[in-house]
C-alpha positions as CSV (number, residue, x, y, z in Angstrom):
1,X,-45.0,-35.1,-126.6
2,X,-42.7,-38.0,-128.3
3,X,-43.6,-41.0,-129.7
4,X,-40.8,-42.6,-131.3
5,X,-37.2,-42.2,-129.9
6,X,-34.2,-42.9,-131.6
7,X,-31.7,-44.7,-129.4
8,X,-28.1,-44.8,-130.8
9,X,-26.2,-48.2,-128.5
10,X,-22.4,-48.0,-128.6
11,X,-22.8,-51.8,-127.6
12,X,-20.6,-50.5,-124.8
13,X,-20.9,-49.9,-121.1
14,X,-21.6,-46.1,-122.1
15,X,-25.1,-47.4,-123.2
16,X,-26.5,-48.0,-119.9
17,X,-26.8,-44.3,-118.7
18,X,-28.8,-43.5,-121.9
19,X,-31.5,-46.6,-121.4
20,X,-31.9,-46.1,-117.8
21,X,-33.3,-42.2,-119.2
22,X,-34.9,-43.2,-122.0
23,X,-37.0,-46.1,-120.0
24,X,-38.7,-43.0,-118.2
25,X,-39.0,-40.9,-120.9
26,X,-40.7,-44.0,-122.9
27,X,-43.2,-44.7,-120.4
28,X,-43.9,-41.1,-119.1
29,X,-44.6,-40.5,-123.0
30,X,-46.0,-43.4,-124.2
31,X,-43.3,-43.7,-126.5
32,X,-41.8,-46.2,-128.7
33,X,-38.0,-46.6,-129.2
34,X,-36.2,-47.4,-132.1
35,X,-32.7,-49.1,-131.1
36,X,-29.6,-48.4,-133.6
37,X,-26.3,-49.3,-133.5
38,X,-24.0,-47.8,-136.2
39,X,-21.0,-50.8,-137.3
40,X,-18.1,-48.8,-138.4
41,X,-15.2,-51.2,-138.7
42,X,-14.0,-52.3,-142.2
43,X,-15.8,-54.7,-143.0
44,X,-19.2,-53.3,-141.8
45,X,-18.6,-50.0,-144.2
46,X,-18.3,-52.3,-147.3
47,X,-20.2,-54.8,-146.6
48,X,-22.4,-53.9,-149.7
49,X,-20.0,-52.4,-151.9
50,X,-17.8,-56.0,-151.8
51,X,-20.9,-58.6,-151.1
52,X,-19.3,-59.6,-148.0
53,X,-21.2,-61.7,-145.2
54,X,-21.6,-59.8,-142.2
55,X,-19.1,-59.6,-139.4
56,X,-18.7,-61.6,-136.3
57,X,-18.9,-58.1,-135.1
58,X,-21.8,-57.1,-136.7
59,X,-23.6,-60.5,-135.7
60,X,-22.9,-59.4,-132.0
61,X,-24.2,-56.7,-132.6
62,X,-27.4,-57.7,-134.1
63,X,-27.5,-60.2,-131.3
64,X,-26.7,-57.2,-128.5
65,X,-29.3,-54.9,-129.7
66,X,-32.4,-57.8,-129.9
67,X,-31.7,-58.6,-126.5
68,X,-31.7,-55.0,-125.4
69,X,-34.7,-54.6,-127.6
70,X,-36.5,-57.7,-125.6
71,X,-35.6,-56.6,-122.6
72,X,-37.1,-52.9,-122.5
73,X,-40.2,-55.2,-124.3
74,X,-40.5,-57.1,-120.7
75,X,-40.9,-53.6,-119.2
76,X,-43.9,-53.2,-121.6
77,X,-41.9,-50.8,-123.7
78,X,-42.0,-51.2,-127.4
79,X,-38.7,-51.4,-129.2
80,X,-37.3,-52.3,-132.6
81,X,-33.5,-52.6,-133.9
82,X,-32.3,-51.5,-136.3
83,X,-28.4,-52.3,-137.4
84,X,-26.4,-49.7,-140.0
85,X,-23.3,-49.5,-141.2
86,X,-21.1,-46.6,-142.3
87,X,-20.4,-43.2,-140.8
88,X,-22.2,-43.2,-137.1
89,X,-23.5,-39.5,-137.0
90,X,-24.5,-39.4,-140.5
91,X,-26.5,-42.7,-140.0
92,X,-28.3,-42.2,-136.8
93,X,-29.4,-38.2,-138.9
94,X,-30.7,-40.3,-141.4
95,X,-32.6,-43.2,-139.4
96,X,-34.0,-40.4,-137.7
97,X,-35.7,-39.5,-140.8
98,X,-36.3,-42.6,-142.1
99,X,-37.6,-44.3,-139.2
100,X,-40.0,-41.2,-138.7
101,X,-38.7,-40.0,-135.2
102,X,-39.8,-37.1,-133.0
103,X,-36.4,-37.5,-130.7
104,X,-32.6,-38.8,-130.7
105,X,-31.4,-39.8,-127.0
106,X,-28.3,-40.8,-127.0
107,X,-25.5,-40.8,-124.4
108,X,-21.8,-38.8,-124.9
109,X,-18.7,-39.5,-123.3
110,X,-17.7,-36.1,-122.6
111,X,-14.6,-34.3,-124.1
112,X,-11.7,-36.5,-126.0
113,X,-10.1,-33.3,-126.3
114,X,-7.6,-35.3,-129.1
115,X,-9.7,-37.0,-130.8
116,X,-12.8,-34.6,-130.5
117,X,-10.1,-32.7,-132.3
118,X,-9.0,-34.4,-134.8
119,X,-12.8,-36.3,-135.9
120,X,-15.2,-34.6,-134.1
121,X,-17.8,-36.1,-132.0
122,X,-20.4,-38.4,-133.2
123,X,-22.8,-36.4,-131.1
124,X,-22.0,-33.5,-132.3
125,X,-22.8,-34.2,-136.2
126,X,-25.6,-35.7,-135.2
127,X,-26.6,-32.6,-133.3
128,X,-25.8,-30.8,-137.1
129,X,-27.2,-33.4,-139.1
130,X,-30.4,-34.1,-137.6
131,X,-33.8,-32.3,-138.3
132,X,-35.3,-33.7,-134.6
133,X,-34.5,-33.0,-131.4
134,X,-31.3,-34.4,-129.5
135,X,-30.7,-35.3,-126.3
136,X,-27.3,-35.8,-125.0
137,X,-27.2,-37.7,-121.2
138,X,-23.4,-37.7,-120.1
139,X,-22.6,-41.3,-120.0
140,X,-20.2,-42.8,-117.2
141,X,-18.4,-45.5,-117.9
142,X,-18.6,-48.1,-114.8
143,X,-15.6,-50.5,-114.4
144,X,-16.3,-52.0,-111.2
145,X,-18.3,-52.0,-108.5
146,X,-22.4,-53.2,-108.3
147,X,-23.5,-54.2,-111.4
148,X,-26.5,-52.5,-112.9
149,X,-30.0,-53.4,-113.2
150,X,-30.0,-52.5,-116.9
151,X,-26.9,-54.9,-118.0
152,X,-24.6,-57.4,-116.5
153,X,-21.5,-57.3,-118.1
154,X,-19.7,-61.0,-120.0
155,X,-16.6,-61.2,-117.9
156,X,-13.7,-60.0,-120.2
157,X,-15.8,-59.0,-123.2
158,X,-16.3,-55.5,-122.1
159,X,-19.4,-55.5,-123.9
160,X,-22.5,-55.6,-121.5
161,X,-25.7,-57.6,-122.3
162,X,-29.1,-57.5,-120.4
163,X,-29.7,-59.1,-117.6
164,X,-29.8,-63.0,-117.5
165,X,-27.6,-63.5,-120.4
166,X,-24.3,-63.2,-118.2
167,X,-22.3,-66.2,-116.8
């Protein structure tokens, strides 16, 4: 079936519905994952063009995606990272191809009607882009309440990490 999946990480609370479905689908395949997160701000799209040093955003990213990497590793699923920058749906087409994957799980937001209107959705190019399969899991977005068994959440960041790494 698949043996490498592609795992686009907002580095957002969105990313938990997509890593609780793609721990089944990794073990019930046998599969590997590849973990990407796609900078986009300023200084992430030039950072080669102007010779800049990576972000303090791109450095948390970095840092995000290893420990999500390390954690689905405790579950005895392999993971690797790997950090872009530029245009998200264009990149996670193209780390598809590079990275020689059989799948792209990644999770959507729904409709923005406005800005799905005005940009499009990153899962949708990617949907256009991308010569492998794509599977979209609706992601819900979880403000309160329990948290999850996949991330706790830093208090006021917004960002979640895996578990252990919280206050």
């Amino acid at each position: 079936m698949y043996k490498r999946i592609l795992v686009p990480l907002e580095h957002s609370p969105y990313d938990e519905s997509i890593l609780t479905h793609v721990r089944k689908l990794a073990r019930h395949c046998s599969a590997s994952l590849v973990l990407i997160h796609v900078a986009d701000g300023w200084a992430a799209r030039n950072v080669r063009q102007l010779h800049l040093r990576e972000s303090e955003e791109m450095r948390e990213d970095r840092e995000y995606l290893e420990e999500v990497a390390a954690s689905l590793e405790t579950d005895g699923i392999e993971a690797e990272c790997v950090l872009a920058a530029g245009s998200p749906g264009a990149e996670i087409a193209d780390a598809a191809l590079r990275e020689g994957c059989d799948l792209i799980a990644m999770s959507t937001h729904g409709h923005r009607f406005l800005q799905d209107l005005l940009y499009g959705s990153v899962a949708n190019e990617v949907r256009h882009l991308s010569r492998a399969p794509v599977l979209l899991v609706r992601g819900e977005r979880r403000v309160s309440g329990p948290q999850s068994s996949v991330f706790a959440s830093h208090e006021g960041s917004g960002r979640p990490t895996p578990p252990g790494d919280g206050p």
